[in-house]
C-alpha positions in Angstrom: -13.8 -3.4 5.9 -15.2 -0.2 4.0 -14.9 -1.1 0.6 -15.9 2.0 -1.6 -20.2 1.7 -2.6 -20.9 -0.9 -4.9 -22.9 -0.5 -8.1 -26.2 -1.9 -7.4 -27.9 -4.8 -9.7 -29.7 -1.9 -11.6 -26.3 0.3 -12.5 -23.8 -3.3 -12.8 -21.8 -2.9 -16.6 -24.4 -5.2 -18.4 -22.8 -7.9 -20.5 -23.9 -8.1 -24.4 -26.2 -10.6 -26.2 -22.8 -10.7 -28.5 -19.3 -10.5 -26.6 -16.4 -9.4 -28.4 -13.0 -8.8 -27.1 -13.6 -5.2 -27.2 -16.5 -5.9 -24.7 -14.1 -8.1 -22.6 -11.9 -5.2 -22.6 -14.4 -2.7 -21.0 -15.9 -5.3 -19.0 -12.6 -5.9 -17.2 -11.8 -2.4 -18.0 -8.0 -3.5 -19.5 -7.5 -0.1 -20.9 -8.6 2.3 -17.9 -6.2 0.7 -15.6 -3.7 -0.7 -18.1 -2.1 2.4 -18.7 -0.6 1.3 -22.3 0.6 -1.6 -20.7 -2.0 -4.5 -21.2 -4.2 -4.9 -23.8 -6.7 -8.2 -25.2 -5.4 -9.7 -28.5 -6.9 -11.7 -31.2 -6.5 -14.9 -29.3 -8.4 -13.3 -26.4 -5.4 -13.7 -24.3 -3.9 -11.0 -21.9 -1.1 -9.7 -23.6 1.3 -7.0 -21.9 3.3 -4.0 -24.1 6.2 -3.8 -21.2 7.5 -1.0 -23.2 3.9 0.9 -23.6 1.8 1.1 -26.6 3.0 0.2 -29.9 6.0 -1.9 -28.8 6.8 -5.4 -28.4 3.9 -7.6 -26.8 3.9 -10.6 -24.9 1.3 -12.8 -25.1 0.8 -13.7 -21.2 -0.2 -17.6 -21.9 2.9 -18.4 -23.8 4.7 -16.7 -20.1 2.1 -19.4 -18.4 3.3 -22.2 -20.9 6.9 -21.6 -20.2 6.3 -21.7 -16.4 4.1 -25.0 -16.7 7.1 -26.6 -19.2 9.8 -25.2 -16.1 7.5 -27.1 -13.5 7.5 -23.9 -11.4 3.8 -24.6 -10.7 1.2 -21.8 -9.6 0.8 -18.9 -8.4 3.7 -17.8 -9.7 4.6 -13.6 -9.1 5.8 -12.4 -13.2 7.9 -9.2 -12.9 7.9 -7.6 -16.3 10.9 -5.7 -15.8 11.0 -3.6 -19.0 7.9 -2.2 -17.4 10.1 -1.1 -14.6 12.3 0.9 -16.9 9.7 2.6 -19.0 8.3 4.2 -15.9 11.1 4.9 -14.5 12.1 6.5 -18.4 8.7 8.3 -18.5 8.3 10.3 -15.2 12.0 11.1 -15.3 11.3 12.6 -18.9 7.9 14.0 -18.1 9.5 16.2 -15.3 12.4 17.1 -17.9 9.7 18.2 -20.5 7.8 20.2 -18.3 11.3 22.3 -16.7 12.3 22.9 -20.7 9.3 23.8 -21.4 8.5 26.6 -18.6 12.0 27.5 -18.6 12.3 26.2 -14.8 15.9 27.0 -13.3 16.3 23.8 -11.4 16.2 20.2 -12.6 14.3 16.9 -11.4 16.4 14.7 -8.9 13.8 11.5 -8.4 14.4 8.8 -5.9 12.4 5.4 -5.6 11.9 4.5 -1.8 12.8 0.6 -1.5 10.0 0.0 1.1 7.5 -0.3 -1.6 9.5 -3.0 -3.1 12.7 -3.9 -1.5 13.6 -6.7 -3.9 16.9 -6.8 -5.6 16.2 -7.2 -8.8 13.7 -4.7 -8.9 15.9 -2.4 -7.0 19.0 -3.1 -9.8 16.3 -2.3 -12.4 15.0 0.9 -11.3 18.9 2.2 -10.5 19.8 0.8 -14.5 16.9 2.6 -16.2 17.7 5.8 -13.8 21.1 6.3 -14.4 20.8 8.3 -17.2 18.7 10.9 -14.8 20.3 10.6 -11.7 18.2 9.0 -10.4 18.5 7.3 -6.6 16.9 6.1 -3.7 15.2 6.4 -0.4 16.1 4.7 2.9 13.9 4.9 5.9 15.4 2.2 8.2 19.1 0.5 8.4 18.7 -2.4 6.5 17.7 -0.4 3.7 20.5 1.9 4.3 22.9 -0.4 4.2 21.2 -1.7 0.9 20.9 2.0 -0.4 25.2 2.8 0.4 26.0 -0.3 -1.7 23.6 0.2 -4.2 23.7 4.0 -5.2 27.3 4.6 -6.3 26.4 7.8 -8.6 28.0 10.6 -7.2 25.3 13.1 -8.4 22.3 11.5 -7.2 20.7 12.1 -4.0 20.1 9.5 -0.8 17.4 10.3 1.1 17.3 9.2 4.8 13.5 9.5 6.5 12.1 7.7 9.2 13.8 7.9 13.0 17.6 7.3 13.7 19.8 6.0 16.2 23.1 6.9 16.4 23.7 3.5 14.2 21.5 5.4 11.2 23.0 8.0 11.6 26.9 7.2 11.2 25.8 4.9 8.5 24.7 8.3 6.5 27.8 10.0 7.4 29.6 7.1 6.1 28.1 7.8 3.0 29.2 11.3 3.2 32.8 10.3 3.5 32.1 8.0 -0.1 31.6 11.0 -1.4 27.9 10.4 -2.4 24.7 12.7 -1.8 23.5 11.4 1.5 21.1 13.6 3.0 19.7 13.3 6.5 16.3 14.2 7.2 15.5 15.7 10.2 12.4 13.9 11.2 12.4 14.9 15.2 14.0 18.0 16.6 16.0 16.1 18.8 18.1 14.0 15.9 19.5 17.4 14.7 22.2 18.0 17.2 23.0 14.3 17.6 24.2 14.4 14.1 25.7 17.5 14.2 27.4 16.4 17.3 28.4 12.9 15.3 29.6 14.9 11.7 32.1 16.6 14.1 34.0 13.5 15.5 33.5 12.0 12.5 34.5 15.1 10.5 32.4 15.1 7.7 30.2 18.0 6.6 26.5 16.3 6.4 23.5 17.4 3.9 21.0 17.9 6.2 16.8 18.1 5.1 14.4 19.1 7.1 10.5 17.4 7.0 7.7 20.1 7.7 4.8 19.3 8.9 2.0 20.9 6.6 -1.7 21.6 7.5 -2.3 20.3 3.9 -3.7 16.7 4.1 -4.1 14.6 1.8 -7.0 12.4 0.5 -8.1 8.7 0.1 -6.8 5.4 2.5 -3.6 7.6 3.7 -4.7 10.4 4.8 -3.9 10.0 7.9 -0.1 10.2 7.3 -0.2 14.3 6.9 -1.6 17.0 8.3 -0.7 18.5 11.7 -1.2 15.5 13.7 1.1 13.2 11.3 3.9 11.0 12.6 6.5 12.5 11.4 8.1 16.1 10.7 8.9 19.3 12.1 6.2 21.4 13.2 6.3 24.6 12.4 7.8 26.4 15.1 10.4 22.9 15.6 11.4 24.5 12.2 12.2 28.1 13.7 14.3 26.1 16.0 16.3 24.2 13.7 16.8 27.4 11.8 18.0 28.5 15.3 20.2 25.6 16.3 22.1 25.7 12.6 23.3 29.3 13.2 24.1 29.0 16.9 26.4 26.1 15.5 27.4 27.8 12.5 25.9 25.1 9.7 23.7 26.7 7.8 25.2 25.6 4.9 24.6 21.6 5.9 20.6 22.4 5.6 20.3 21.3 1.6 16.8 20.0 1.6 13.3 20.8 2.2 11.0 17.5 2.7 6.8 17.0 3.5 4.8 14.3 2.4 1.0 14.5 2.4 0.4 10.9 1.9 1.1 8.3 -0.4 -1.5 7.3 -3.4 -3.2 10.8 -3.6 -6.5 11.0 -5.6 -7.1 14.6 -6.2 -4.6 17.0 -7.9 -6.3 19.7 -6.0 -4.4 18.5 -2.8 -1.1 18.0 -5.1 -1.4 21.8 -5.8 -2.3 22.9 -2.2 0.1 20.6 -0.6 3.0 22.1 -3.4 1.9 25.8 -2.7 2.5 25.5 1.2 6.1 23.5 0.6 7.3 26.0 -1.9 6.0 29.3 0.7 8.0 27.3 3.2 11.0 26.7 1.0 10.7 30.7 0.0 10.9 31.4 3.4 13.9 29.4 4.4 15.9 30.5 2.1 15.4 34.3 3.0 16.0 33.1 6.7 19.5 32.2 5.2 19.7 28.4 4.3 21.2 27.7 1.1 18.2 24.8 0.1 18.8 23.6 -2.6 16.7 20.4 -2.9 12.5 20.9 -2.6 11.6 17.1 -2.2 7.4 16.9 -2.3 7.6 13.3 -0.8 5.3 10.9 -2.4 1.9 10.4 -3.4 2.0 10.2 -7.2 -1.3 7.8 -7.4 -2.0 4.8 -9.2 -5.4 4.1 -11.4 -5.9 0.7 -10.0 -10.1 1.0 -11.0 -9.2 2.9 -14.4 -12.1 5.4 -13.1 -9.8 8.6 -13.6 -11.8 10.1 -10.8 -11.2 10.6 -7.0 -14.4 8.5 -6.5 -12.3 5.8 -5.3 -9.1 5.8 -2.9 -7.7 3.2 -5.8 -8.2 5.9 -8.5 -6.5 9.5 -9.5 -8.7 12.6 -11.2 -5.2 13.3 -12.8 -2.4 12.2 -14.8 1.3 12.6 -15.0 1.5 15.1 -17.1 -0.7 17.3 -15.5 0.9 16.2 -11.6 4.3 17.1 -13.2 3.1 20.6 -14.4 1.4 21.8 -12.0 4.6 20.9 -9.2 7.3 23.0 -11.5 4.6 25.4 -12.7 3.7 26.0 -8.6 7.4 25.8 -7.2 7.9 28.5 -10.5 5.4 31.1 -9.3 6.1 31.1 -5.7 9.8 31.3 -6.4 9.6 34.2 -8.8 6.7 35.9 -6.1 8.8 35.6 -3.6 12.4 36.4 -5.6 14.2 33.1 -4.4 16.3 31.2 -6.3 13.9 27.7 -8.3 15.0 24.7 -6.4 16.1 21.3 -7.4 12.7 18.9 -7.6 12.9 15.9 -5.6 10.3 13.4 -5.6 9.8 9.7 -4.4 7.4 7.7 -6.6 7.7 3.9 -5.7 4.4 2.8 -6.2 3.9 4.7 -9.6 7.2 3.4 -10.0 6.4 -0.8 -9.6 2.8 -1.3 -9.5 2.1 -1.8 -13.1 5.5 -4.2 -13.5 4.6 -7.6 -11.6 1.3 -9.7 -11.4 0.1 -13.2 -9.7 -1.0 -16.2 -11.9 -3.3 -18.6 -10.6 -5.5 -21.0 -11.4 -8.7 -22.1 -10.4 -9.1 -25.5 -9.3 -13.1 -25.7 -8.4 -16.0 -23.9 -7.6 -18.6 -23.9 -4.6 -22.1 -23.2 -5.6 -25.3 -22.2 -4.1 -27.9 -24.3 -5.8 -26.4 -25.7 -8.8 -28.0 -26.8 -12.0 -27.9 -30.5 -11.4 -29.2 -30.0 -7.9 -32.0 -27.9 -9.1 -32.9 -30.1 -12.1 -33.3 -33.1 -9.3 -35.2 -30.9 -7.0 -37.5 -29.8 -9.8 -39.2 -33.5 -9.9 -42.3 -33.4 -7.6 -42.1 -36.5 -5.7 -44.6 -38.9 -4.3 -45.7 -38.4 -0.6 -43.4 -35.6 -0.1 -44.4 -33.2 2.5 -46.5 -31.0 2.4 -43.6 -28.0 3.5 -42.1 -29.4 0.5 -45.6 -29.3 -1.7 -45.9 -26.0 -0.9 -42.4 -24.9 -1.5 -42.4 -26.1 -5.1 -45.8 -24.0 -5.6 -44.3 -21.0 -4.5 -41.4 -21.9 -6.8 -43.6 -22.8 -9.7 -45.9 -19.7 -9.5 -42.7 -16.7 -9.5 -43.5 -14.0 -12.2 -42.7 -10.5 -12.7 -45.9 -9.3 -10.8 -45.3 -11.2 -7.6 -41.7 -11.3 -7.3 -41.3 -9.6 -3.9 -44.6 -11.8 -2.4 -42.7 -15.1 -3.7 -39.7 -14.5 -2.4 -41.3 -13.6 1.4 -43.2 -17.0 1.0 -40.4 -18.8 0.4 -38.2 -17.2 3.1 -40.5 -18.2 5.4 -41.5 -21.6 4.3 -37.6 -22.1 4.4 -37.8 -20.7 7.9 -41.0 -23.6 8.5 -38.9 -26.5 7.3 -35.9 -25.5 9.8 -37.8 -25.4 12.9 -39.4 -29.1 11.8 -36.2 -30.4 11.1 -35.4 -29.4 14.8 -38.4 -30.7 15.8 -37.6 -33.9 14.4 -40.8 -34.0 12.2 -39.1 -33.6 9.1 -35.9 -35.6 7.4 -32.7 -33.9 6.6 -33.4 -35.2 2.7 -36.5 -33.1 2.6 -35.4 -30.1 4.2 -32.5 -30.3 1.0 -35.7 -30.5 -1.2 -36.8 -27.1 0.6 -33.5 -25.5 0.5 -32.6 -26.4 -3.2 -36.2 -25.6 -4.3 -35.2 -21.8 -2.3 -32.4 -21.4 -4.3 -34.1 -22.2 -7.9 -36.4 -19.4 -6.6 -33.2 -16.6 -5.8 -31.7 -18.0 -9.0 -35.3 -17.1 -11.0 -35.5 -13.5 -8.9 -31.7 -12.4 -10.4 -33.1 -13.4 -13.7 -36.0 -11.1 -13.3 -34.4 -8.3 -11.5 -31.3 -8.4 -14.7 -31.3 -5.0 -15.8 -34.0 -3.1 -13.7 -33.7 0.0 -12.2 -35.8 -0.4 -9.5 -35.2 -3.7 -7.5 -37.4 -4.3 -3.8 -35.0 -3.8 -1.1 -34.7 -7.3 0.0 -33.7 -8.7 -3.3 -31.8 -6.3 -4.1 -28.4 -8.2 -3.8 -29.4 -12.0 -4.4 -27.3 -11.6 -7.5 -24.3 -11.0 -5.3 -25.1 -12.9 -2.3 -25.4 -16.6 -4.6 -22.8 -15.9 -6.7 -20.6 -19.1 -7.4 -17.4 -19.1 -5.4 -13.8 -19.7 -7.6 -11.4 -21.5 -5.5 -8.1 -19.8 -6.6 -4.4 -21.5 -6.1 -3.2 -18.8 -4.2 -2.9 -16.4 -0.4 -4.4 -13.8 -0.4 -2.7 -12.9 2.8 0.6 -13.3 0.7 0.4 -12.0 -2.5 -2.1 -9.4 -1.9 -2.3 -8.3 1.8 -3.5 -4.6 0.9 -6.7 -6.1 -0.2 -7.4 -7.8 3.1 -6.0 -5.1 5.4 -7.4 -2.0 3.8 -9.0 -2.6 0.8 -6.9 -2.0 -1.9 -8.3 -2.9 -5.2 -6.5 -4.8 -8.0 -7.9 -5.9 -11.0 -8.2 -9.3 -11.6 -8.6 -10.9 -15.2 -9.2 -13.9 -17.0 -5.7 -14.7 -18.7 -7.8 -16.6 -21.5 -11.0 -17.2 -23.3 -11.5 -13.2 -23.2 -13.5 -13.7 -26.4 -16.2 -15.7 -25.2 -18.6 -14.3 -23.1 -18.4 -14.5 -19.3 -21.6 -16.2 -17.7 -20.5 -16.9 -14.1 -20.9 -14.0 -11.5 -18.1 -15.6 -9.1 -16.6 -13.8 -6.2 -12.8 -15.8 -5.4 -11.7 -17.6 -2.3 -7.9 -18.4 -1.7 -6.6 -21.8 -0.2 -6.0 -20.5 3.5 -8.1 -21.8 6.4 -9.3 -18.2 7.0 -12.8 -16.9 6.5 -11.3 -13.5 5.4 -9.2 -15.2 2.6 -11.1 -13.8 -0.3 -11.8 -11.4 -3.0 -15.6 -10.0 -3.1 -14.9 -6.5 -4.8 -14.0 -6.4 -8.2 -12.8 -3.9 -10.8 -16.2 -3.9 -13.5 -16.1 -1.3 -15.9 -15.2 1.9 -14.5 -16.6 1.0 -11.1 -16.5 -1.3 -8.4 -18.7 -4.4 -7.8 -19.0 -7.4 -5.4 -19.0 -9.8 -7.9 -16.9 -10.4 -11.5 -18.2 -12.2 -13.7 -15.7 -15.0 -15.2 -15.9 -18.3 -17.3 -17.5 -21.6 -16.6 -15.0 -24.2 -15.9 -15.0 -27.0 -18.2 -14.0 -30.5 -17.0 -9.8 -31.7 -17.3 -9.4 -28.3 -19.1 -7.1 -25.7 -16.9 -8.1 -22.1 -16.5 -6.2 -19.3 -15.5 -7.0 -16.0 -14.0 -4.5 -12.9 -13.2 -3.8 -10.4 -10.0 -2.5 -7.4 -11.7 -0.8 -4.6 -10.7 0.9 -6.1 -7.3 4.4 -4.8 -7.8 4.2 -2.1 -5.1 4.1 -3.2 -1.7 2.9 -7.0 -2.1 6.2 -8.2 -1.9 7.5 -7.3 1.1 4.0 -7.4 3.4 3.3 -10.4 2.3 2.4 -13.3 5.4 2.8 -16.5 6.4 -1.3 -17.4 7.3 -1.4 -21.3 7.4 2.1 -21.1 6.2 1.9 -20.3 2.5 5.0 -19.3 2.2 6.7 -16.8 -1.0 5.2 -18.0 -4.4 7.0 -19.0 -7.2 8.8 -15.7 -9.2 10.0 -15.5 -12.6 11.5 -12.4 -14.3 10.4 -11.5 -17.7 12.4 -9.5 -20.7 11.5 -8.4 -24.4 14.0 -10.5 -26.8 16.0 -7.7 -28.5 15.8 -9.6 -31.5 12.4 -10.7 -31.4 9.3 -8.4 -30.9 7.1 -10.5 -30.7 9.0 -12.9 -28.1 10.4 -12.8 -24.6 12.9 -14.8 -22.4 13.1 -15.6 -19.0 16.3 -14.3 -17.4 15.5 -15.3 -13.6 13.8 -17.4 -11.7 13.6 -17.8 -8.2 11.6 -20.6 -6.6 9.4 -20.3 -3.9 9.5 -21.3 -0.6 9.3 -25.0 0.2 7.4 -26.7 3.6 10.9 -26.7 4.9 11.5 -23.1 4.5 8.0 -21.8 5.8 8.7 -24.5 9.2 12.1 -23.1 9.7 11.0 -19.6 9.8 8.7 -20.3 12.9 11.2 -22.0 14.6 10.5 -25.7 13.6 13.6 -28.3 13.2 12.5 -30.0 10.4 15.3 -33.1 11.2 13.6 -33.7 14.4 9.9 -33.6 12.8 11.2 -36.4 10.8 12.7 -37.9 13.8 9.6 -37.7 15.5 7.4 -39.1 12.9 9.4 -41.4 12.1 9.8 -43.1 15.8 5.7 -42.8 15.3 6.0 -45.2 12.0 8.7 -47.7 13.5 6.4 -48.3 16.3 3.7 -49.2 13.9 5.4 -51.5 12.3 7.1 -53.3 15.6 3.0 -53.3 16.4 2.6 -55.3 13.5 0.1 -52.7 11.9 2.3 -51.9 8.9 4.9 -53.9 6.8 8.1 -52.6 6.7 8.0 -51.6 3.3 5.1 -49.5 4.1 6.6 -47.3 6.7 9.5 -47.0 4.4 7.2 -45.5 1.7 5.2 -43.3 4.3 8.3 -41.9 5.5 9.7 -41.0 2.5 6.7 -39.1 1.4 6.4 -37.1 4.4 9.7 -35.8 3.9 9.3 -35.4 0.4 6.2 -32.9 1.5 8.8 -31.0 3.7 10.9 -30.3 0.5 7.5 -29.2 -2.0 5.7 -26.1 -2.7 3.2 -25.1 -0.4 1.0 -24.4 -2.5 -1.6 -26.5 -3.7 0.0 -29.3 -6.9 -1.5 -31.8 -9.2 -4.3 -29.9 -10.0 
């Protein structure tokens, strides 16, 4: 993985002699990546503003108290879904202030793509707070087509169809046609253009057709890769001459009502925004003076996301801009190259999803244990010289005993290597397995003693460097990382994670977090700190019969739906979250949707849970006719194992 550089020790946020919540705030950095939508309260819980600052607030621990007094159990997905409908509210009005403003002769026509989160509720949501803008929605396979045709019933907003089609896709698009409704029909290859001609003929039904450019522009951070002139999809430029070409031979010019390119999704830098818009709009100019009546100028995606709250393009997780300014600069750009060129100012399409849903839904886990390298009690045992201990063990505890600022680097080679000594005698078998956990215990006192030292200097030696990070105490979290957050294990995304209480006392464990699957790879080790990026976070010691609960934030785009199976951990728990009308200050629960059970997870791989039980229990009867268990027994141990088949999968009890 290439995670973006970590702070070293030196540059870490440091963490106050006297924590506040204001520190916890810019510690976890709550209001860089919040975006009006989180904030710390008085309690020093995580509270959420689903209708942006100066709203109602809901205090996220009375959300985990309702889910504990529902039995749901954890992790449990939260959707905040009013936070759906004030994005959806505020990019649709931030484009509409910006065309009043410069006097722009087209208007904003936005549409969510469903693959960044396919789920019905959230897909009702978006379509309820959008119908006052038109808004509508993106399909780029069948099955979200045939979502999309039943979904988007207004007759003035738009359907656009990317991705590749079969004849299948592309009589399901004309179908729309014949509803009545703004289906458009991208032209992805120069191939599907005459099929659908060829298809809107027998069909007779006079299709909206867009056409997908490729443009040199590409764009920055993890998905660059998806523009440029090498990208997947999209006409190249002379494919577009020919399309031009094929339209007039066929006499249907006037089906071509679209212009599409995309430059990637999750763009950092508006400078690419503004390149990528300039090159559209020259190609849109241009079009329209080779006679197609565009009337649509759809810019793709790419609207980014301040997961880090860095407002830089330092990170592929962050943006240098904001909406405002990404909204101006599109109609100001389209404007000027419209008016340069004399053709008439386009409708603006866009397709936001993840600036759409990231902010909306979190995960809330708990943390049932922790895995230490050298913890106190073992250290305060080790520190007891003992008599006739060896004399690897001797000199160990001198090494230990004599670390000081001056010799720092010198201890720590000595006690690498006297480490190193006690091995290869263990191996030797001249030295016992307790004494060589005397060495190692008595090394770890020593690393725990250098990342006190080396706390808040600039210049560290090189091989000490990152101790700090390297014996940081390992949270065992009840959660899959390969479900709930795949984009951090595949490519790195980063969301922040947060403490969901006890934000206003001070955090003294450096932890990194390690999910519940059997997988070495199931973990987080880079963390949002401040306005950077580090390999550790530090969170709150856990304290004996006392619960504590810690929150993935900003998973509502694209968790969902690439979401695995690993070790079968199947969908988590969901609940859906509103604002009481009536009540500020309080919130209700309108949905919630349980998550998978054993015997839902076995099923999907092909497993027939009836004959497992079959099978296991043919195991227990023979048991009992051995004599080995009573009857009773193999009663009980059959009901339980069945019981199992119908739980969570998730770890319970805990």
């Amino acid at each position: 993985m290439t995670f973006p550089e970590p702070k070293s020790d030196a540059t870490v946020a440091t963490k106050p002699a006297k924590w506040s919540i204001d520190h916890a705030a810019q510690y976890y950095n709550v209001t860089g990546w919040g975006a009006g939508f989180f904030s710390i309260n008085e309690k020093g819980h995580m509270v959420v503003h689903p209708m942006g600052p100066g709203g109602p607030t809901i205090d996220v621990m009375d959300v985990v108290e309702d889910i504990q007094e529902r039995r749901l159990g954890f992790p449990c997905v939260v959707r905040f879904q009013d936070v759906l409908r004030a994005r959806v509210k505020s990019i649709n009005e931030t484009f509409g202030r910006a065309i009043a403003e410069l006097g722009y002769g087209g208007r904003y026509y936005g549409v969510f793509p469903i693959k960044v989160n396919q789920m019905r509720e959230v897909v009702e949501e978006v379509l309820d707070a959008g119908a006052p803008y038109h808004y509508g929605l993106e399909a780029g396979s069948k099955g979200e087509l045939l979502i999309v045709l039943a979904m988007n019933t207004d007759p003035e907003a738009i359907t656009v169809c990317n991705g590749y089609k079969d004849e299948e896709f592309l009589r399901l698009a004309l179908l729309g046609r014949k509803l009545g409704r703004k289906i458009v029909v991208v032209i992805e290859k120069l191939s599907e253009l005459p099929h659908l001609l060829r298809l809107s003929d027998e069909m007779q039904v006079e299709p909206m057709i867009g056409l997908r450019v490729k443009l040199t522009t590409k764009g920055t951070g993890k998905w660059e890769g998806s523009s440029g002139d090498f990208a997947k999809f999209g006409l190249t430029v002379p494919e577009l001459i020919d399309a031009v070409r094929i339209l007039k031979e066929k006499g249907r010019e006037s089906c071509a009502r679209l212009l599409h390119f995309h430059v990637g999704s999750q763009l950092t830098e508006i400078r690419v925004v503004k390149d990528a818009v300039n090159e559209g709009a020259r190609v849109y100019a241009k079009l329209r003076k080779m006679g197609l009546p565009i009337d649509y100028f759809d810019m793709g995606g790419g609207l980014g996301v301040d997961y880090v709250g860095s407002h830089s393009a330092g990170f592929s997780s962050s943006m240098n801009y904001t909406l405002e300014e990404y909204v101006s600069d599109v109609v100001y750009n389209v404007q000027r190259i419209c008016k340069d060129e004399e053709v008439p100012e386009p409708n603006i399409v866009s397709e936001s999803g993840r600036a759409i849903t990231a902010h909306h839904a979190c995960v809330l886990m708990n943390v049932f244990g922790s895995i230490e390298i050298g913890s106190p009690e073992e250290i305060a045992l080790a520190s007891q010289p003992r008599p006739d201990e060896p004399d690897v063990v001797r000199e160990m505890r001198e090494i230990v005993d004599s670390l000081s600022p001056r010799n720092k680097a010198e201890a720590y080679h000595d006690a690498a290597a006297k480490k190193e000594e006690a091995l290869q005698m263990f191996k030797l078998g001249i030295l016992g397995l307790e004494e060589r956990a005397l060495v190692e215990t008595l090394f770890w006192k020593l690393c725990h003693g250098l990342v006190a030292l080396n706390r808040g200097k600039k210049r560290l030696p090189r091989d000490t460097r990152d101790l700090g990070d390297k014996i940081a105490d390992q949270y065992m979290a009840n959660f899959s990382l390969f479900q709930s957050a795949p984009d951090h294990w595949a490519f790195d995304q980063l969301f922040p994670v947060v403490p969901l209480h006890r934000l206003g006392e001070a955090p003294t464990r450096d932890c990194t977090i390690v999910d519940i699957t059997c997988d070495s790879d199931g973990k987080i080790e880079q963390f949002i700190e401040g306005e950077g990026v580090d390999e550790t976070l530090s969170l709150h010691p856990l304290r004996n019969g006392e619960p504590y609960f810690i929150g993935l934030f900003m998973t509502g785009a694209y968790q969902d739906v690439m979401g695995d199976m690993h070790n079968l951990f199947g969908r988590v728990n969901e609940v859906h979250v509103f604002v009481d009308d009536e009540d500020p200050e309080d919130f209700y629960i309108e949905e919630v949707i349980p998550g998978d059970t054993v015997k839902d997870v076995l099923a999907s791989v092909q497993y027939d849970t009836p004959d497992l039980a079959r099978r296991v229990k043919g195991a227990l009867d023979q048991r009992v006719k051995e004599g080995v268990l009573r009857p009773k027994e193999g009663v009980q141990l059959q009901d339980f194992y069945e019981s199992v088949m119908r739980g969570y999968t998730y770890l319970s009890g805990l």
